[in-house]
C-alpha positions in Angstrom: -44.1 -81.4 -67.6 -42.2 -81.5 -64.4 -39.7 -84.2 -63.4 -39.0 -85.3 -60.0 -36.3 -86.7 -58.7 -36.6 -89.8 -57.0 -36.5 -90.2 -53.3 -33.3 -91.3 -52.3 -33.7 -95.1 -51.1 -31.6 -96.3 -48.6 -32.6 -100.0 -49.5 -30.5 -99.7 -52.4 -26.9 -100.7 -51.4 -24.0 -99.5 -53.8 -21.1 -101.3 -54.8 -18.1 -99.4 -53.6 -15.4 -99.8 -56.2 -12.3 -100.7 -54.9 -9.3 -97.7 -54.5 -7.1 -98.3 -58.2 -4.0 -100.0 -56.4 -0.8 -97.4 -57.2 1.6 -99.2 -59.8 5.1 -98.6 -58.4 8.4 -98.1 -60.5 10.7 -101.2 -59.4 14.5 -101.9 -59.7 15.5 -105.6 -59.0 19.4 -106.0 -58.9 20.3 -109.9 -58.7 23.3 -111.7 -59.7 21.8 -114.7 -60.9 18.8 -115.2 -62.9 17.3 -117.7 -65.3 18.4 -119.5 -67.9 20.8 -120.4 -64.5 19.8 -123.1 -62.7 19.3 -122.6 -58.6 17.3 -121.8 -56.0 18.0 -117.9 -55.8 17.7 -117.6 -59.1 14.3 -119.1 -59.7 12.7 -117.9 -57.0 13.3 -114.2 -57.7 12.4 -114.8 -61.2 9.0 -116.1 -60.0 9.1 -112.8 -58.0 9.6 -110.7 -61.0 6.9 -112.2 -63.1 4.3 -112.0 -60.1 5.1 -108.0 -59.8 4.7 -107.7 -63.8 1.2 -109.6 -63.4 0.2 -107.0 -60.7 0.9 -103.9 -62.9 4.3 -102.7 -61.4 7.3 -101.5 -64.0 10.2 -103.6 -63.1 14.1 -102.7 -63.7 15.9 -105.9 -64.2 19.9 -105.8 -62.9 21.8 -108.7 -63.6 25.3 -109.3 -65.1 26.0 -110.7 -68.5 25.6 -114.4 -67.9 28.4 -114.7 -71.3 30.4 -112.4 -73.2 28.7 -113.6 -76.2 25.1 -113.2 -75.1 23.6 -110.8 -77.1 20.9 -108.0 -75.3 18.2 -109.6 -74.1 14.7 -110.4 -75.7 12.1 -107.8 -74.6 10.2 -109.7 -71.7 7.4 -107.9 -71.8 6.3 -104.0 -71.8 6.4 -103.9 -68.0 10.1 -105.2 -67.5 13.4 -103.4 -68.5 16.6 -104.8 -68.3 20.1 -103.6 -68.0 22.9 -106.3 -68.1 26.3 -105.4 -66.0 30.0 -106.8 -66.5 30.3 -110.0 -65.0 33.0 -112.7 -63.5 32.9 -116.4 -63.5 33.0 -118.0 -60.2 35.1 -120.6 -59.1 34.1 -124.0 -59.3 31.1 -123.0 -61.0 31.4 -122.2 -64.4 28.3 -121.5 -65.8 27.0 -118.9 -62.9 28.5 -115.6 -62.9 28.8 -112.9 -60.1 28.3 -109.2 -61.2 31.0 -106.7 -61.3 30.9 -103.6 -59.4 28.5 -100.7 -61.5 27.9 -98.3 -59.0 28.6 -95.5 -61.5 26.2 -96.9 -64.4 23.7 -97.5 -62.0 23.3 -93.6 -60.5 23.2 -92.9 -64.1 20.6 -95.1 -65.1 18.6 -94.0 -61.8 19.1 -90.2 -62.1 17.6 -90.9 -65.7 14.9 -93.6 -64.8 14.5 -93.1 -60.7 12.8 -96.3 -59.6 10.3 -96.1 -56.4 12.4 -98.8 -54.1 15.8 -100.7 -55.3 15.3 -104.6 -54.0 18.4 -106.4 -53.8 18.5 -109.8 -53.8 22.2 -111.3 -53.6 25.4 -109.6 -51.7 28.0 -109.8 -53.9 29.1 -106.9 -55.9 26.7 -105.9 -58.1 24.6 -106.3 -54.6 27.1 -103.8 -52.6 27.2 -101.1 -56.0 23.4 -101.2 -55.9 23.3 -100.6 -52.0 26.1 -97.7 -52.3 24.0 -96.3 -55.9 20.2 -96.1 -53.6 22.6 -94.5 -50.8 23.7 -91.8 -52.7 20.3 -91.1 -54.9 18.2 -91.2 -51.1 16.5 -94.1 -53.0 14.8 -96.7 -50.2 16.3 -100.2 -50.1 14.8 -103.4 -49.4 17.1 -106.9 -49.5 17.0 -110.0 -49.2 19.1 -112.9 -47.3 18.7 -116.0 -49.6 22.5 -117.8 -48.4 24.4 -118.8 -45.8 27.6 -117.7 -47.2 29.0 -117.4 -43.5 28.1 -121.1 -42.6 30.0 -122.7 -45.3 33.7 -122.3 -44.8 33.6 -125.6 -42.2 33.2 -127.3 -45.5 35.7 -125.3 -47.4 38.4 -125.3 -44.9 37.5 -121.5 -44.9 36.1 -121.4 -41.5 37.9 -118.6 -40.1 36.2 -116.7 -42.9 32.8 -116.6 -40.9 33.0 -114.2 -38.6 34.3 -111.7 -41.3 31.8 -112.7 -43.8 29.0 -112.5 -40.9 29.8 -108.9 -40.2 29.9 -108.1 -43.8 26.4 -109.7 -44.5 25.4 -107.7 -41.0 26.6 -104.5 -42.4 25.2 -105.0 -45.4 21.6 -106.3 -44.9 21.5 -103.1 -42.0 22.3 -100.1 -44.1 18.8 -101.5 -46.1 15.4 -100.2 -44.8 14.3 -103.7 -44.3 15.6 -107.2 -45.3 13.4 -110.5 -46.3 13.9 -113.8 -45.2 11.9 -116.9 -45.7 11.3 -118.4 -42.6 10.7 -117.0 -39.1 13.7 -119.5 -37.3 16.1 -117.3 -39.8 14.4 -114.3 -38.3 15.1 -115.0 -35.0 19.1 -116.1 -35.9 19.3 -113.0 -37.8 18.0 -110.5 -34.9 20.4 -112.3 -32.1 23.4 -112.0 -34.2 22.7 -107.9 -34.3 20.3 -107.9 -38.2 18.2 -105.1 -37.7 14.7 -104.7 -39.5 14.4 -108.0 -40.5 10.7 -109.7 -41.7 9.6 -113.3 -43.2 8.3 -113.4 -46.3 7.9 -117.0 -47.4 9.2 -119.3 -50.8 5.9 -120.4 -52.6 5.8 -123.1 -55.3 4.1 -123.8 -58.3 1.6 -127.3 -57.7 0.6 -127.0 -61.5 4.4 -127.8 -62.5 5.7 -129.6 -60.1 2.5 -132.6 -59.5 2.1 -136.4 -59.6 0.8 -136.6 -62.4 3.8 -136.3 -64.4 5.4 -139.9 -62.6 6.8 -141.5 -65.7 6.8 -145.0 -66.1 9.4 -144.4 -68.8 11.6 -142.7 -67.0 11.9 -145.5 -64.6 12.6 -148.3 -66.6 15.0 -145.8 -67.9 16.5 -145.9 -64.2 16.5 -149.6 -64.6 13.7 -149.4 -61.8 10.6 -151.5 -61.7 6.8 -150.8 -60.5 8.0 -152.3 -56.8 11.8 -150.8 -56.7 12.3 -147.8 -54.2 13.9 -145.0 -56.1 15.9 -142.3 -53.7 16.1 -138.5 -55.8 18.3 -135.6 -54.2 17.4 -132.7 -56.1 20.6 -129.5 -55.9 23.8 -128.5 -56.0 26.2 -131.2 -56.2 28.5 -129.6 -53.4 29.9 -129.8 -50.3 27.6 -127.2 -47.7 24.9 -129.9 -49.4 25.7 -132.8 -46.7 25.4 -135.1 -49.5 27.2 -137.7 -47.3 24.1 -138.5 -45.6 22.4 -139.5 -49.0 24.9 -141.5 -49.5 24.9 -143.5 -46.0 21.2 -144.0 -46.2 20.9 -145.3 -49.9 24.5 -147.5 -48.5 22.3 -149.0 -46.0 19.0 -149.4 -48.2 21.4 -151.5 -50.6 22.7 -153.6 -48.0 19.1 -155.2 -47.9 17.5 -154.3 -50.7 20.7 -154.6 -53.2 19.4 -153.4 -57.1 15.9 -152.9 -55.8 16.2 -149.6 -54.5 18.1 -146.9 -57.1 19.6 -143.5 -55.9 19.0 -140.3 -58.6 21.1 -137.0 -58.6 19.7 -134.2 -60.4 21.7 -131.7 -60.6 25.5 -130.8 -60.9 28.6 -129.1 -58.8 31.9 -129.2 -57.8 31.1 -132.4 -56.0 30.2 -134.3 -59.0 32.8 -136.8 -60.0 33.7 -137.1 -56.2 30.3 -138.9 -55.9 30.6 -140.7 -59.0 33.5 -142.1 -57.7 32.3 -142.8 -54.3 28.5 -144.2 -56.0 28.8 -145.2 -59.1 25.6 -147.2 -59.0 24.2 -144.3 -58.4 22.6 -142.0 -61.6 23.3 -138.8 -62.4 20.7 -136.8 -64.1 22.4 -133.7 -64.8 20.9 -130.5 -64.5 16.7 -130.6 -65.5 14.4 -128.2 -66.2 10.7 -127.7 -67.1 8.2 -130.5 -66.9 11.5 -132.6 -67.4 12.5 -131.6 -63.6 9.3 -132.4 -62.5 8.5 -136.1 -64.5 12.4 -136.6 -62.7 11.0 -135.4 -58.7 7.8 -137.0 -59.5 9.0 -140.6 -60.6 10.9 -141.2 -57.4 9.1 -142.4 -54.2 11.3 -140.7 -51.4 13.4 -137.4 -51.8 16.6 -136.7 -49.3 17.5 -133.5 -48.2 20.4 -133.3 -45.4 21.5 -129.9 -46.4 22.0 -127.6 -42.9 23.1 -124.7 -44.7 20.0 -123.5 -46.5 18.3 -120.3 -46.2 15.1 -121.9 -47.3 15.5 -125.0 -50.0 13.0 -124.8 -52.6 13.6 -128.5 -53.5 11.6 -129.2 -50.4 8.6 -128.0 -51.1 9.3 -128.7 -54.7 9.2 -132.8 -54.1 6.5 -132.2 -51.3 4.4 -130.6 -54.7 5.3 -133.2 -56.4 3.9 -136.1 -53.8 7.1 -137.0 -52.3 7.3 -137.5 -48.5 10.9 -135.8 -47.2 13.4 -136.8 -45.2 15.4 -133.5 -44.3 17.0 -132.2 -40.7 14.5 -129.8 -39.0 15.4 -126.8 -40.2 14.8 -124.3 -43.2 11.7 -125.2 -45.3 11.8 -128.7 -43.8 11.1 -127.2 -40.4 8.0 -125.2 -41.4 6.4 -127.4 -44.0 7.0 -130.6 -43.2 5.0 -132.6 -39.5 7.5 -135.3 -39.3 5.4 -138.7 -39.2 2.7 -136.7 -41.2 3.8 -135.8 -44.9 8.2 -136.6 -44.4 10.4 -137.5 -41.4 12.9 -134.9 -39.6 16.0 -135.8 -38.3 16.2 -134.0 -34.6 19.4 -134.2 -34.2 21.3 -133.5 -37.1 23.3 -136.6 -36.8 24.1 -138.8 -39.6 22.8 -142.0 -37.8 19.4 -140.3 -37.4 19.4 -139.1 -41.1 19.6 -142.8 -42.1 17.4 -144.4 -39.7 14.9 -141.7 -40.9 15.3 -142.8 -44.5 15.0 -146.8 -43.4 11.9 -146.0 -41.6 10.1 -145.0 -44.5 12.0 -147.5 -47.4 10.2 -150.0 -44.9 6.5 -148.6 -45.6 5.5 -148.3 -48.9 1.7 -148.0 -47.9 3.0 -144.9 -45.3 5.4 -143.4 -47.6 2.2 -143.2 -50.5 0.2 -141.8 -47.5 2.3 -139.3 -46.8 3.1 -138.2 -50.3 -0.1 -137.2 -50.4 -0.1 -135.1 -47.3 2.6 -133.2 -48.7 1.1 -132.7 -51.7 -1.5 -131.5 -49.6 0.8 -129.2 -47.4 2.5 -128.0 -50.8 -0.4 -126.6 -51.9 -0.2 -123.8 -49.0 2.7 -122.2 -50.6 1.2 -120.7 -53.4 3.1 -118.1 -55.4 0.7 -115.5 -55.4 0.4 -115.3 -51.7 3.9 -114.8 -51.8 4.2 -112.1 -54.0 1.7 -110.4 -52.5 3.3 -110.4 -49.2 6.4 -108.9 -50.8 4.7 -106.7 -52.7 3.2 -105.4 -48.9 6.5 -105.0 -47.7 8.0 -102.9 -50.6 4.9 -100.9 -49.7 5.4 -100.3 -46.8 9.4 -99.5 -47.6 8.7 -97.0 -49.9 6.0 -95.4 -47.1 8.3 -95.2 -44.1 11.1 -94.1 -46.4 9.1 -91.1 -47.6 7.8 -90.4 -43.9 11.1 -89.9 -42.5 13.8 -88.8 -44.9 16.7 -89.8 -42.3 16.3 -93.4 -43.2 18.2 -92.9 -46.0 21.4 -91.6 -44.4 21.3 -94.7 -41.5 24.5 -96.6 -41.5 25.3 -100.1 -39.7 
């Protein structure tokens, strides 16, 4: 008996299956990374994970955050790590910067040749990694993540800058492309002679950090009632941090509002016992992690952020996650997330005086402040990791592609 084959029928539509998205070989050199507590640190570990979840082999770089610390605990089957020499920094004794490596590292990548080397600090470690990719014809991507340039005013280092500035320039240019967060840094960058430089964004995570974790506890803990305004400045206790003006605005709150309104530092720094001593009404919190950092952002009712030196500032969106209006200087993450009068208050121009009237403004409203606390919870929720990751993910892409398309990148200098 004869079988036909049916007539093809156009009406039929077929489900085109989607190309298998190529899992790339990765090498992440950083010089700080969790358990340590900042911004750089958490957000590139965030980066890390992200690229594990979307099937890429990662090589962690980091120093040694102790002598004592033994190798570390498999992370998963996706991420390998190799731990460098390290050296304390000063004033900061439990961060570490990384030692230069550049010989263990050609032989780690002559053995295990990673697809792209991201580098996401500038210190040694950073500079080994850049020379190691140099000499393997390995593409480079970086990141800028500090000002390191724009804090000597407020180390009485500031004929450091220019020096430092052509370092970071020099460094940042012999990459095939470096990342920054926000497109204002893109456009200081480019005038002061960065080449190849694109955004790609901080995200935060709205399931951690959210309102529901306000603790009632915690407050009377603070010695704060249901009514009581509660000021939180989440960071590094240290000078580029501008903490003065959290200090003049919760000054003038207490004039008028004496134990009713409370000021919270969490965090620690250099700065520390110099604002104990200056506030000691005020309470420090130490360093918090986990669903303990964000019960701390989530009890308060108005975060302060007068740092000008930031990159970025995590905390901001952070809080803003967390249902806190902001009062911040319009720059950095302030400047792109936050529409003063909408979900936080900028201060234009970057005086003191206009920090504090900011802050008054809002200790005044507690129906405007709530409003707006949820508008930045709102706002918050644009920032979403994943997007993130994805973008950088497109941009090491991309690297890796123009790299291979013209060999000469890799022997560019600055």
């Amino acid at each position: 008996m004869l079988h036909r084959t049916p007539a093809f029928d156009p009406s039929i539509v077929v489900d085109r299956l989607p190309p298998l998205k190529r899992s790339r070989r990765i090498a992440v050199v950083t010089e700080t990374y969790p358990p340590e507590v900042n911004g750089v640190a958490m957000s590139i570990a965030r980066v890390v994970e992200g690229l594990q979840r979307r099937s890429h082999d990662l090589q962690l770089v980091r120093p040694r955050q102790r002598h004592t610390d033994p190798d570390p605990a498999p992370r998963g089957a996706r991420l390998h790590e190799m731990l460098t020499a390290g050296w304390p920094i000063p004033r900061y004794p439990n961060l570490r910067m990384g030692a230069p490596s550049k010989r263990a590292l050609v032989q780690l990548w002559s053995l295990q040749r990673p697809d792209v080397v991201h580098i996401a600090t500038e210190g040694p470690l950073g500079w080994s990694a850049l020379q190691a990719a140099r000499h393997l014809k390995l593409p480079v991507s970086s990141d800028f993540r500090t000002n390191f340039h724009a804090y000597g005013q407020h180390y009485r280092i500031g004929w450091l800058a220019r020096p430092i500035l052509a370092y970071l320039r020099k460094f940042h240019n012999r990459a095939q492309c470096t990342m920054v967060p926000t497109e204002a840094l893109r456009a200081q960058l480019a005038a002061s002679g960065f080449e190849r430089v694109t955004v790609v964004s901080r995200g935060v995570d709205t399931r951690q950090f959210d309102p529901r974790h306000r603790s009632a506890e915690l407050r009377r803990r603070w010695g704060a009632g249901d009514d009581d305004l509660v000021l939180a400045y989440v960071g590094r206790l240290a000078a580029e941090k501008n903490l003065g003006a959290v200090l003049a605005a919760y000054e003038a709150l207490h004039g008028t509002l004496g134990d009713a309104v409370k000021l919270i530092f969490v965090g620690d720094g250099p700065m520390r016992t110099e604002l104990t001593a200056r506030c000691p009404q005020a309470i420090f919190a130490g360093q918090r992690g986990g669903e303990d950092l964000a019960a701390h952002y989530a009890s308060a009712d108005l975060f302060l952020f007068p740092s000008l030196t930031e990159t970025f500032g995590n905390v901001t969106i952070e809080a803003m996650a967390s249902g806190l209006p902001v009062v911040a200087f319009d720059c950095a993450a302030a400047a792109q997330c936050i529409q003063s009068g909408r979900n936080g208050l900028l201060a234009h121009d970057e005086s003191l005086p206009a920090f504090v009237r900011a802050t008054l403004m809002l200790a005044a409203d507690a129906e405007r402040r709530r409003a707006m606390g949820t508008a930045a919870r709102d706002a918050a929720r644009q920032h979403d990791w994943n997007g993130v990751v994805a973008r950088f993910e497109a941009v090491l892409a991309q690297t890796i592609d123009e790299f291979s398309a013209t060999p000469e990148l890799s022997l560019r200098a600055a």
